[in-house]
Every structure is written in C-alpha cells, then in structure tokens.
N, C-alpha and C positions, 0 to 999 in steps of 0.2 A: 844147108848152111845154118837154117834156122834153129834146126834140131839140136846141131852141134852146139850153136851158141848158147842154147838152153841148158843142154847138159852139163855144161861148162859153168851156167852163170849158177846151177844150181850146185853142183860140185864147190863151187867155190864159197856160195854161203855157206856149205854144211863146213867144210874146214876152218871158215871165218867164226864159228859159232864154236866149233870145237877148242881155235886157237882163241877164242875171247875167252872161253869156261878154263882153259888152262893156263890162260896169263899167270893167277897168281895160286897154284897147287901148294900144300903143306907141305913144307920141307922139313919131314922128321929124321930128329938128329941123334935119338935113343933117350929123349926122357919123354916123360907122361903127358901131354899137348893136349888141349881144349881144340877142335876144329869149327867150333862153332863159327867160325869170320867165315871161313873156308866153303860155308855152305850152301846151295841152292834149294831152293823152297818150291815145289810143285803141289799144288792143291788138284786132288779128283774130288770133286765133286758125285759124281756118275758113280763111284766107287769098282769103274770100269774098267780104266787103263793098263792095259801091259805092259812087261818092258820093253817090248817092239817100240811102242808108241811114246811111251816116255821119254827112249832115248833119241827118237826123234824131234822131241818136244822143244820149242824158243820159248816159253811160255814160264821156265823158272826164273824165281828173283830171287837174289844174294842176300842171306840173312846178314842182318849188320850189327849182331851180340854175340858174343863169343858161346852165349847159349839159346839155342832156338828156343822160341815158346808159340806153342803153335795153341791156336784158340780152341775154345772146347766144341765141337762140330761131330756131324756124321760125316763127315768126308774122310775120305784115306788122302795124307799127305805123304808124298815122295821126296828123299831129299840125296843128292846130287855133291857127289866131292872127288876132288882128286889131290891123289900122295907121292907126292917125289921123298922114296925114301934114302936119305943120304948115313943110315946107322949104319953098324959092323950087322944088325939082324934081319934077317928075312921074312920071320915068323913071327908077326907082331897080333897084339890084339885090340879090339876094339868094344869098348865099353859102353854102354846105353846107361847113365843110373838114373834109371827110370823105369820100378822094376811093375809096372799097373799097363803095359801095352798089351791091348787087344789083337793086334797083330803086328811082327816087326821081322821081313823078310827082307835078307840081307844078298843083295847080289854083285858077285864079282867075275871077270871075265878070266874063263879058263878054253884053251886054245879054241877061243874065235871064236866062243858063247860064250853067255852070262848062265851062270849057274846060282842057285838059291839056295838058303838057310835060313829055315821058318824056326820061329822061336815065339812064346804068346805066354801070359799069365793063364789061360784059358787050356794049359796043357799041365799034368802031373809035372812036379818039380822032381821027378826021377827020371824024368827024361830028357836032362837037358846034361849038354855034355859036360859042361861046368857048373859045379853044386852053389851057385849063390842065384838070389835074387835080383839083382843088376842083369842086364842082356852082355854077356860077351861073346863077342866074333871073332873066329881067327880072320887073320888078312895074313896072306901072302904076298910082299912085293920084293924082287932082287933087288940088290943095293946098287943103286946109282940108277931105277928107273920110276916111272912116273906111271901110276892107275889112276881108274877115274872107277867107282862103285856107286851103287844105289842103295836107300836104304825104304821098303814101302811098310810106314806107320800108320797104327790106326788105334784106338781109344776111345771110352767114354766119360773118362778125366781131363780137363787140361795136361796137355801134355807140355812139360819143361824139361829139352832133352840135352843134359850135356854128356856130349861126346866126345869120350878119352880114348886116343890112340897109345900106346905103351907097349913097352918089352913084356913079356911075359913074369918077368923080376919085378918090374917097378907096377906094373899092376897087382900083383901079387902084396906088393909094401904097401899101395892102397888100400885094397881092399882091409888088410888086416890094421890099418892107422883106423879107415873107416867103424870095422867092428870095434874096436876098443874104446873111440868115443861113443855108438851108439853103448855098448855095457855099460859105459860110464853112466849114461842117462839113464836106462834103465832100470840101473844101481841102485842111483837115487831116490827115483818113482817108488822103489821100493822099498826105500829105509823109510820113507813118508809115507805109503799107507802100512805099514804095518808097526810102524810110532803111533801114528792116528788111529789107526784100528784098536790098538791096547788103551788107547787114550777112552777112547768110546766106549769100551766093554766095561772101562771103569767109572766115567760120567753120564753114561747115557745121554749124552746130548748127541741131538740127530745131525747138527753142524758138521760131528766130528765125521756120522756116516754118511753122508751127503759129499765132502771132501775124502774120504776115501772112495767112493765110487767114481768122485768125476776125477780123480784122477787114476783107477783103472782104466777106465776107459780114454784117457788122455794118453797112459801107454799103449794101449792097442791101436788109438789112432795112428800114433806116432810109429809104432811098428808096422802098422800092414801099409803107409805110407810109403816107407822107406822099402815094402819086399819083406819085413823078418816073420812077420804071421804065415805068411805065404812059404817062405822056407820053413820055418820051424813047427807050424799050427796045421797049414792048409793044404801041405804036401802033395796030398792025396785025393786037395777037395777044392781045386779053382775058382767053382764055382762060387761056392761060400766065401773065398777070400774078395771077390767082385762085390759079394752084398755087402761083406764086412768095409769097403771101402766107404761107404758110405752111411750105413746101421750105425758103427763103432764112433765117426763124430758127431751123428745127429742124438747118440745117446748122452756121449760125454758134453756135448752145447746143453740136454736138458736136466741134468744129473748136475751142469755149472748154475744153470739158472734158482735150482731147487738149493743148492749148499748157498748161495747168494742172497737167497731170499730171508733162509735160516740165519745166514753169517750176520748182515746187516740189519735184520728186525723189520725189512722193508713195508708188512702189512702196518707195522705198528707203528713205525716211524713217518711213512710216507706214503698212508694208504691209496690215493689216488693214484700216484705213480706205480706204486705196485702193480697196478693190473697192468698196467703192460707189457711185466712178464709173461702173462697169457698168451701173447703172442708171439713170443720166442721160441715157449715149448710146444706150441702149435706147429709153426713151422720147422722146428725142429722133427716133431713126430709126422708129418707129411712127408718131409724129404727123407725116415725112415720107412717110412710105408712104401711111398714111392718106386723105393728102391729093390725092396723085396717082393713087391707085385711084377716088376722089369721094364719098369719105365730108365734105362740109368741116364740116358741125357738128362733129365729132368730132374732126377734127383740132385746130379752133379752141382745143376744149376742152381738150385735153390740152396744148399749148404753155406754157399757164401752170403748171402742175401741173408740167411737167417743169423749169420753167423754177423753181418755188420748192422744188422735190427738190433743185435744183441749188445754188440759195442757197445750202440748209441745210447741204448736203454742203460744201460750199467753205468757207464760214465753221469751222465743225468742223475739217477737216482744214490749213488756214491759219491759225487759232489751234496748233490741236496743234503743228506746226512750227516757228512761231515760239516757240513755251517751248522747243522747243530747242533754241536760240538763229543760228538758219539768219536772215539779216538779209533776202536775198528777199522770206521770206514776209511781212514787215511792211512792206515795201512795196506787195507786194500786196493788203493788208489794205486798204491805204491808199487805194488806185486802186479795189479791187473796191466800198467803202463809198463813191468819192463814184458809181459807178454803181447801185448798193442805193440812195440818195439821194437818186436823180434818178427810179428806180424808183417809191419812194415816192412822189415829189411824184407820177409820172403817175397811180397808184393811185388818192390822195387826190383828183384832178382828176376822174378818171370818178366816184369816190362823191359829188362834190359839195361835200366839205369843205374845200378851198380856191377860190379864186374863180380863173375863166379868165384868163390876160393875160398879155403876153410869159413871164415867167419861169415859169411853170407849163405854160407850150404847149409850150415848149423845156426845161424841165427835163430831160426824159428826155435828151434830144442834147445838151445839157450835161454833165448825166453822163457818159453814153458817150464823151463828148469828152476830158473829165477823165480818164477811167479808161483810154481808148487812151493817151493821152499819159505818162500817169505809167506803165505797163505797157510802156511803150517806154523813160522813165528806169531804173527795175528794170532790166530786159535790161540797159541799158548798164552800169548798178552793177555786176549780175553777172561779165558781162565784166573788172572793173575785181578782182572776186574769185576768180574765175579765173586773173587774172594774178599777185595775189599768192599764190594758192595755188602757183600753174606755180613762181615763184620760191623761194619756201620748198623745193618739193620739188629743184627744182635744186641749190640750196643743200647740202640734206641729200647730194643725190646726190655732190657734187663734196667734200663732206666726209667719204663714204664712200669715193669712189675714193681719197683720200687715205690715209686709213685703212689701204686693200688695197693703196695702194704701200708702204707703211709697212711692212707684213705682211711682202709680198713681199722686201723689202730686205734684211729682217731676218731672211727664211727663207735667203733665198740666202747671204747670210753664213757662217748657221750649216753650209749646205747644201756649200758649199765647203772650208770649215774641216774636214769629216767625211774628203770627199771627199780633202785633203789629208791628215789621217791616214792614213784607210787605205792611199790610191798608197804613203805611203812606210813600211807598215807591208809590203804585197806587194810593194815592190820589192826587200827584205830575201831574198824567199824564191828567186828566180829570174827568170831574162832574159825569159822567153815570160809569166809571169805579170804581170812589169812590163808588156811590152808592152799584155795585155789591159786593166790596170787603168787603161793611158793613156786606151786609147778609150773607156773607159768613163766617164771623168771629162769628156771632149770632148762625147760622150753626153749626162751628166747638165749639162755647161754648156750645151750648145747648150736641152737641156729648160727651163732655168733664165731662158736669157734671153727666152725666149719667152712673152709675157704669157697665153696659150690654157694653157702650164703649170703655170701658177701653183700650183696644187693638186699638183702633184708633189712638192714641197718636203714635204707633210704624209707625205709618204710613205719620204722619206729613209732614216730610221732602220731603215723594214725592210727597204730595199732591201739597206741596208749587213748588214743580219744575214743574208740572204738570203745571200749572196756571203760572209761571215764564215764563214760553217758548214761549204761546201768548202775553204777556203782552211784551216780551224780542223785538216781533214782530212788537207790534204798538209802539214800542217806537224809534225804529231806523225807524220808516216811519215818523214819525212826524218830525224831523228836513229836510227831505228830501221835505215833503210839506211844511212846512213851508219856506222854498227857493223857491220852486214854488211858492206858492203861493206870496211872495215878487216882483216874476219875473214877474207872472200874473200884479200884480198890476202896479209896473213901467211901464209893455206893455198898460194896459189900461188909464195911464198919458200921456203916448208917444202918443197914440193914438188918447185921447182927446188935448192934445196939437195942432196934426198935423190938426184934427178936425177943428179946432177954427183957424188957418192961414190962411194967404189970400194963391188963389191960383187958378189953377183950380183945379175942385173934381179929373179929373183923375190923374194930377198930386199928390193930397194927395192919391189917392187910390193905387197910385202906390208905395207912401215913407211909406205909411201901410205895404203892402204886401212885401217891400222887408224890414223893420223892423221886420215882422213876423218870414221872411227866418233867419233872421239874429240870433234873438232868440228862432227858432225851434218851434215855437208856436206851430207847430198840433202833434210833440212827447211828448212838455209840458202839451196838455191835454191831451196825454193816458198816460204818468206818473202820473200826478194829480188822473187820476182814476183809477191806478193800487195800488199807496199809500193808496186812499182811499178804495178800498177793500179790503188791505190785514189790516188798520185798522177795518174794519167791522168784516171780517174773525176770527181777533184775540179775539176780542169783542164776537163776536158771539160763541167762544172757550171756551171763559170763562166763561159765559153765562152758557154754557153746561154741563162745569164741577160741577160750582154755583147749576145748578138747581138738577144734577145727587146726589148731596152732601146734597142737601135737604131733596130730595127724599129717601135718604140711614137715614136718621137721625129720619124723622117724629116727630116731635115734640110731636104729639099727641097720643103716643106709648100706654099709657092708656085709650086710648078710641078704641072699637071694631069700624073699618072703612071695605066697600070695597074697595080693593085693588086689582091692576092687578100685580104679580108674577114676568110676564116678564120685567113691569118696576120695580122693586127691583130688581131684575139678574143686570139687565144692567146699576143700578145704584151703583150698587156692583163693577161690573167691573167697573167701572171709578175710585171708589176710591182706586182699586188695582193694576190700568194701570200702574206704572210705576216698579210694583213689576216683571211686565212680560218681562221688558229688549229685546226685540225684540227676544227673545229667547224660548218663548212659542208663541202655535201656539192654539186660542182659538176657538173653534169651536161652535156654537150656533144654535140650530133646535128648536127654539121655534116655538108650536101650538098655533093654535089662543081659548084660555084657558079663561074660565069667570072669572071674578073678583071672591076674597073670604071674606068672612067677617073673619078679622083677628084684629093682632096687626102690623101694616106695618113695623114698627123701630126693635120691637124685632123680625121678621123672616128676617129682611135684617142685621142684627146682626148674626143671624145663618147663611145665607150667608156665612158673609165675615168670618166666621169662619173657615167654610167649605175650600173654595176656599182658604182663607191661609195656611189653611194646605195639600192640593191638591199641592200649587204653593211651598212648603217648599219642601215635599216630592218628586216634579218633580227636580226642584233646588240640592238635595242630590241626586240623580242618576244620572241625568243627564249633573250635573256640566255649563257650559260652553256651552256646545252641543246643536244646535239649534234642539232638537230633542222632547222637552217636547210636551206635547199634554193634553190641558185641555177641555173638551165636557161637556155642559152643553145643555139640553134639557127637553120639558116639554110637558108634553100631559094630558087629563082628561079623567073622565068618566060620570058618571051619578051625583055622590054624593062629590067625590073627583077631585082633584088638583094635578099630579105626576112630581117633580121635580126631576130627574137626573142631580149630579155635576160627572163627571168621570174622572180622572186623568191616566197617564201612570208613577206613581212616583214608590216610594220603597216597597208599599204596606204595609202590616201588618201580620204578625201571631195572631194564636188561642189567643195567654195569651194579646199581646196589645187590640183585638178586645172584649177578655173580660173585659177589663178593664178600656176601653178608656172615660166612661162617669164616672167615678170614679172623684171628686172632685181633684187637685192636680197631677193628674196622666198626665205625659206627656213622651213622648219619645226625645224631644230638647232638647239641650246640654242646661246646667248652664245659667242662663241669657236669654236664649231665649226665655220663654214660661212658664208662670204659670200655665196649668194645666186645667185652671178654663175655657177656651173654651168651648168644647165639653162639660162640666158639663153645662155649661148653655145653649148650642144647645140643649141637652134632656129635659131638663124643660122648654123650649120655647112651643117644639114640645111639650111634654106632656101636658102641657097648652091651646095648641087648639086642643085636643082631637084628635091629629095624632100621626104619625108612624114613625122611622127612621130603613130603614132594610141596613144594612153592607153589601156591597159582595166585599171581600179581599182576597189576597193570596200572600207569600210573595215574592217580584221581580216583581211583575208582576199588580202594580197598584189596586186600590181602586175604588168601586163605591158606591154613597151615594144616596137611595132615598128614598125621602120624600112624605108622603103621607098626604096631608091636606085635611082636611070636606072643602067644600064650604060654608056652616052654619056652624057658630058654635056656637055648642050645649051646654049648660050650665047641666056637670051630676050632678045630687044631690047624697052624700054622705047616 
C-alpha cells in the first residue's frame, strides 16, 4: 500500500510539474513571436547534464524578458519552452540571433525520443543547412497541438538570446529587413573612411588616419558581432572568427583612444590627464592578448571594463577641454554621447529594462553610426579652424615683415646719412684715406642692400667709432707735423743761408750745429718719425677694419667660392669689436682648416648672428662684470669643416631650444630683435648641406656647432 501510495504521490508531482511548465505555452498564430516570456532557465554548472536528466529537472526558473540574457559563465545553460501551434503551418522555424554560441543543441521530441540538432560557431559556415549567421531550426508541430523542446547553450560571450519562432516567409522577411539595415551601416562606415582616407592622403594629418582605422575596426566589431565576418570572412576559419571577437574591439577601443588623443590635443591641452589614456590602451591590449593566447572568459570580461575606463576617461578629459574653450571638443562631446546612448540602450536591453524591437536591436549601430558621422563633421570643422588659424598667422606674418621693412628703411637711411658724414669728414684729412673711406662706404652699401644684412644697420654706430678712433689718431698728428715740418724747413733756409755767407766753413759749421742745438734738431727728427707712424699705424687700422668689412660682406654671396672659415671668424669679430666693451674675454683656437666651397657673405652672416646672440646673452648675465667669456674654435675632418661659437651667457631651455629657428621667435625684449636671425642661420646652413647641433642648458651658457661639407654637393630632389 506504501509502495502504491509512492508511486502515485510521485506520478502526480511529475504531472503537476509538467501541468505547471504548460500552464502558459506560446500560442503561435503565424507571425514572427519573441518567446522569450515563454522560457525556462536551467544553469549546468558541472557542464554535465543530459537530457534524461534535464527533463527531469524542477530546478528551472521562468525568464521574465521577453529576451534571455544569460550572464557570461563557463556553464552550459538549458532553456525549456513549450508551443501550441494554432497557424494554418506545421513547419515553422526557429531563430537564435545570436550568431557567437559555442554550442546550441536544439532537441525536439520525435516518436517518443528527443532527438538533436547541434549547430556552433565553432563549425565551417558550409555546413549548416541554412546559409546565414543567426542559429535557425526547423520545429515541427501539427496545428492545433502543443510541444515542449529544449534548447542546450553555451558560450564565451554573454550571451543575449532572442528567440524568434516564424513561418518560413516571415523569417525569410526578416532576415532580409535585417541585411538591408546592417548594408545600410556598413554603407556608411564606408563612405567615412574612404572620405577620410582621401582627406588624409591630402593633409597628412594623423587624426585623419587614426579615425579611419578606428572606424575599420569599428565595422568589423560591429560585423563579427552580428555573425557577417563569420559568414562572409571566416567561412572556413571559426576559429579565427572566436579571436576576432574579441582582437577586432580591443583594437578599434585602442585605435579610439590614439584618434582621441590626436583629435583633442590631449598631451597639450591636458597633460596630466592624458596619461590616463595609458591605461586604456593597456587594457585594451591585454584583453587582445588575452584572447589570442585562449584565455576567452577573460578576455570577454575585461572588454567591458576597459571599455567603461575608457568612458570615464573621455568624458573627463573632453569636458576639461571644452571649458577651455577648444570648439573640437564639444563636438566630440556631441558625437561620443549619441554613442554612450546607443550604448546605453544596448546595456538596458540585455538587463531586460527595455523591451526587444527594431530600435533597441539597432540602437548600438545607430549610435556608432551617429557618432562616426558627426566625428567626421568635427574633423572637417577642424580643418575649417585650421584654416583660419593658417590665416590669422599669415596675417600677423605679412604684418611683421612689414614692420622689418619699415625698420630696415629707416635703418639704412640713417645708416647712409652716417656713412656720408664721415666719407666727407675723412676726405678732409687726405687722398689714400679718402680713397679707403670710398670702399668702405660701397662695403657698408652693398651690406645694406642685402636683406640677410639687415641686422648690420644695428651695428652702425660702432662700426663708425671703430674707424673714428684711428682716424681721431692721424688727425691730431698732422698738425703736430705740420709744425715740424715748417721747423724742418726754416732750419733748412737757416742753414742754406748760413751756407751761402762768407766765412770760414768751421765757423759756419759751428753757427749750424749750434742753430740745430737751439731748435732741437735731432728730437725734431724722432718726432717727425713718431708722427709719421702713428699716422701709418692709424692708416694701416683702418685699412684693417676696411678690408675685415669686405671680407664679412662678400659681394659675391651668389656665387659658390673657396673660402677660408677662420678669415670670416675674424672678420666677424671686427665688425662686432666694439660690441665687446673691454668686458668679454674672446678666446680663439683656430686649426689650420682647408678652404670650403661655400657662400662666404651668407655663412659670415650666420656668424655675426651667432656671436650676437652669444655677446647679448653674456651682456644679460653678466651685466657690467668683466667676466663674460666667448671661445670660438675650429677643427676638420676628412669631409667636413667643425666650427664651435661657445659662450658663458644665460643659456637656454628645452621650449627656446625648440623653437629658436622658428621664424619671428625671439627671447629679446620689444625693439630688440626680430626673430628672423637664427630663421636664416638654419636655411644658410641647410643650403650647404650641413648641420647646426645645440648644446644648452639653462644658467649655464650655450654652445653652437656647425658642421659644413668641404664640397658642396648639389642634392637633386
């Protein structure tokens, strides 16, 4: 009686359990139905269970979204449904789009067994009876009866599975609505980078290939997502389409980060926050790794995790930006939130909080869609700021060269007007001195018209005191000879007088010699010839400065000459001699150095470039203080010419030294210095196919050297 009552009591759970799961079956009526309500949920853990056991199982619970989302696990999950079909069709199908399961064995009962249909990414896409990426099953049920199937999944993705029962028509209508919005998308991905790609080839800006990469890879996420890599790419190679699940976003996350960095100026704008990009593409490049070594649970896991690091970071440093007041960034703001948006909706889709149906299935690729497109108007904005920035700076540019003709106009004026005093202040004093002051004036004209001179003009006044100072010399000696020599003469009348009277000779020879005593005659001739060398001396001074002034100018600046180095050094220094106030201390180690085929005006131009800002720099440290120190030296090798200019002045930091050959850029106060020096020190040098290397530091003096071809070599472009 016991027995009986057992088998009884047990009979009647298993029917109470059967009649509970069939209370509420889908009653499909011939259109396309979600049964997601419909479903029971069994987790294996053990990755053990049959379907002996399963169907034996109380241990399912009733999903309550019309789309399962089952969490990302090594378990195999079982899912449990029954269909009262009430259509005119028998032969319905059933649809998984969800085309990334690792396994998806589908079993229906056929006279009085459950029979199976193994289906998997993990197999060639030519062997599946129906040619798409989505899992479809056929399902058998006559009309007007009620099945109960199983469905055993398993994956290393979250799995989010909605499952569509339909006629073989109306899945068919799906499938092809489906393909026509994803072409749509793909459409677009495409008109954007290959708009952006031609953009690039013509700006070379890396923005542009930075956003054409992250958005290849933004379509291949979005394709092997959805199954179409896997139909169209991976056919053949499952395998590969499993890494690409993962490889393909963790590229396109780091490929976002890098076009991000570029787009927004992040290092420059926002350097501290910057580096926090480092750990974006870290974790981005781990959970690639990851996944190609075959850890996939872990890579899966880490995707998301890198991918809302990334948010966070983006959002932060694209507000930051935009307060200051960079208009980029708030377009990016713009484009990155309708993708965060579309985000969202997918989020809220797997948790169940909003209901499946076009606009939430596609939300995410709407997004992305939104956010490539608007990320491609940005760029073109940028461009558009670009161009008026180019403009403005032209502007200022063409208002400064203004400026410096202005300068120069005004220098050379004054510079001539000098020049014409003095000629006819030394042409007063004699023939040979007129003559040098001619060439010297031809000299400083030819310096003057010469735009590479321009800064000569600042240098005028010393030149002329330079050249003042001998002339200042022979000219207080000449009235002194001239007395002598009047004295001379009256002693030679006196003398032919005495000459020519009677007498005896010794008595003349005696009214001679004591004439002589009387006017000093043998001090009269070491004056006479002290006069006349310190006129020679002066002469011969100027002479020097004359020839050194020549030599700095070269007339012939357009024609390649050999030229010796150490005479442009030292003809440099003359014309900066008076810049050194007795208060630098120049030092000079020139090697006996072969001549180079050069331009001799334009590298003694670089020169006095050099050395003037050497002689500026010692001048602001050292003030007053006899303590400056300028070393100029020069040595060779086989092929080249090494000229060291070295100063003990203020030296330089990293941001002057990068910028110092920058057109306009100068560190001199107002008025002091256009800029345009060292802009044309670099393109001398780069002109004869040499080198200028910097060694600076700041307090602590500057050193410049030059490395010139002894040929020079003409490159063809």
């Amino acid at each position: 009686m016991n027995k009986v009552y057992l088998i009884s009591f047990v009979l009647l759970q298993i029917l109470f359990s059967l009649k509970a799961f069939a209370k509420e079956p889908l009653i499909f009526r011939g259109e396309n139905t979600l049964i997601g309500k419909h479903v029971y949920v069994l987790e294996d853990a053990t990755n053990t269970l049959s379907i002996n056991t399963v169907f034996n199982s109380k241990d399912f619970v009733r999903s309550k979204v019309g789309v399962p989302s089952l969490k990302l696990s090594k378990s195999t999950f079982w899912l449990k449904f029954s269909i009262n079909n009430e259509s005119p069709n028998e032969n319905l199908l059933l649809t998984i789009e969800y085309p990334t399961l690792d396994v998806c064995e589908f079993y229906r009962l056929e006279n009085g067994e459950y029979v199976v249909d193994k289906l998997s990414d993990s197999l060639a896409f030519k062997d599946r009876k129906y040619k798409h990426q989505n899992f479809i099953l056929d399902v058998h049920i006559p009309r007007g009866s009620t099945q109960t199937f199983y469905l055993r999944v398993k994956s290393s993705e979250d799995m989010l599975l909605p499952i569509i029962l339909g006629t073989p028509q109306k899945t068919a209508e799906s499938i092809l609505s489906g393909d026509l919005v994803w072409g749509t998308f793909i459409g677009l991905l495409l008109v954007m980078i290959l708009y952006n790609f031609f953009v690039y080839v013509s700006t070379k800006d890396i923005s542009y290939l930075y956003y054409v990469l992250y958005t290849i890879f933004t379509a291949l996420t979005q394709t092997s997502l959805s199954g179409y890599t896997y139909r169209y790419f991976f056919y053949d190679s499952p395998a590969l389409f499993n890494k690409a699940l993962v490889a393909f976003p963790g590229i396109q996350g780091i490929f976002g980060v890098l076009f991000i960095i570029s787009f927004l100026q992040s290092k420059d704008k926002v350097p501290k926050l910057h580096k926090l990009f480092s750990i974006s593409i870290l974790l981005y490049s781990l959970a690639v790794v990851l996944r190609l070594v075959g850890f996939d649970h872990e890579s899966t896991f880490l995707i998301p995790i890198s991918a809302l690091s990334t948010i966070f970071i983006i959002y932060i440093v694209a507000i930051k930006i935009a307060l200051q007041g960079y208009r980029p960034a708030k377009y990016f703001l713009l484009a990155w939130s309708m993708f965060f948006a579309g985000l969202i909706i997918f989020i809220l889709l797997k948790a169940g909080v909003v209901p499946y149906n076009n606009f939430t299935n596609y939300g995410l690729q709407l997004g992305t869609a939104l956010e490539i497109t608007l990320l491609s108007l940005a760029l073109a904005d940028r461009i558009n700021i670009f161009k008026k920035e180019k403009e403005k700076s032209q502007e200022e540019t063409l208002i400064a060269l203004k400026e410096n003709e202005r300068i120069i106009r005004e220098q050379n004026v004054i510079l001539e007007a000098k020049v014409e005093e003095r000629t006819s202040e030394l042409t007063v004093s004699n023939s040979e001195l007129n003559r040098t002051l001619t060439e010297l004036k031809e000299a400083e004209s030819q310096l003057v018209e010469s735009e590479k001179m321009a800064s000569l003009g600042q240098l005028t006044a010393g030149i002329a005191h330079e050249i003042n100072n001998p002339i200042n010399f022979i000219t207080s000696n000449v009235n002194p000879l001239k007395r002598d020599i009047e004295i001379l003469l009256e002693a030679i009348n006196k003398i032919e007088s005495i000459g020519t009277s009677e007498g005896q000779a010794s008595e003349k020879f005696k009214q001679i010699e004591e004439y002589k005593e009387e006017i000093d005659f043998d001090y009269l001739k070491i004056e006479i010839n002290h006069l006349l060398k310190g006129i020679n001396d002066g002469a011969s001074r100027t002479a020097e400065i004359v020839k050194g002034l020549r030599i700095f100018s070269r007339l012939d600046e357009d024609d390649l000459k050999n030229s010796d180095m150490n005479e442009g050094l030292d003809s440099t220094l003359i014309i900066v001699n008076n810049l050194f106030n007795n208060k630098i201390k120049v030092i000079k180690d020139y090697r006996d150095i072969p001549p180079i085929e050069c331009y001799p005006g334009k590298l003694n131009q670089v020169f006095l470039n050099i050395i003037s800002n050497a002689i500026y720099a010692i001048n602001k440290k050292h003030g007053d203080k006899p303590d400056g120190v300028l070393k100029i030296s020069t040595s060779h090798d086989e092929h080249k010419v090494y000229i060291k200019i070295e100063d003990n002045g203020t030296g330089m930091d990293d941001t002057t030294k990068r910028k110092i050959f920058e057109p306009f850029f100068t560190t001199k106060d107002v008025g002091e210095g256009t800029g345009l020096g060292m802009s044309i020190t670099y393109n001398t040098i780069k002109k004869h196919n040499g080198q200028i290397v910097i060694n600076s530091s700041l307090g602590s003096g500057t050193e410049f050297i030059l490395e010139l071809p002894t040929i020079h070599e003409i490159i063809s472009v």
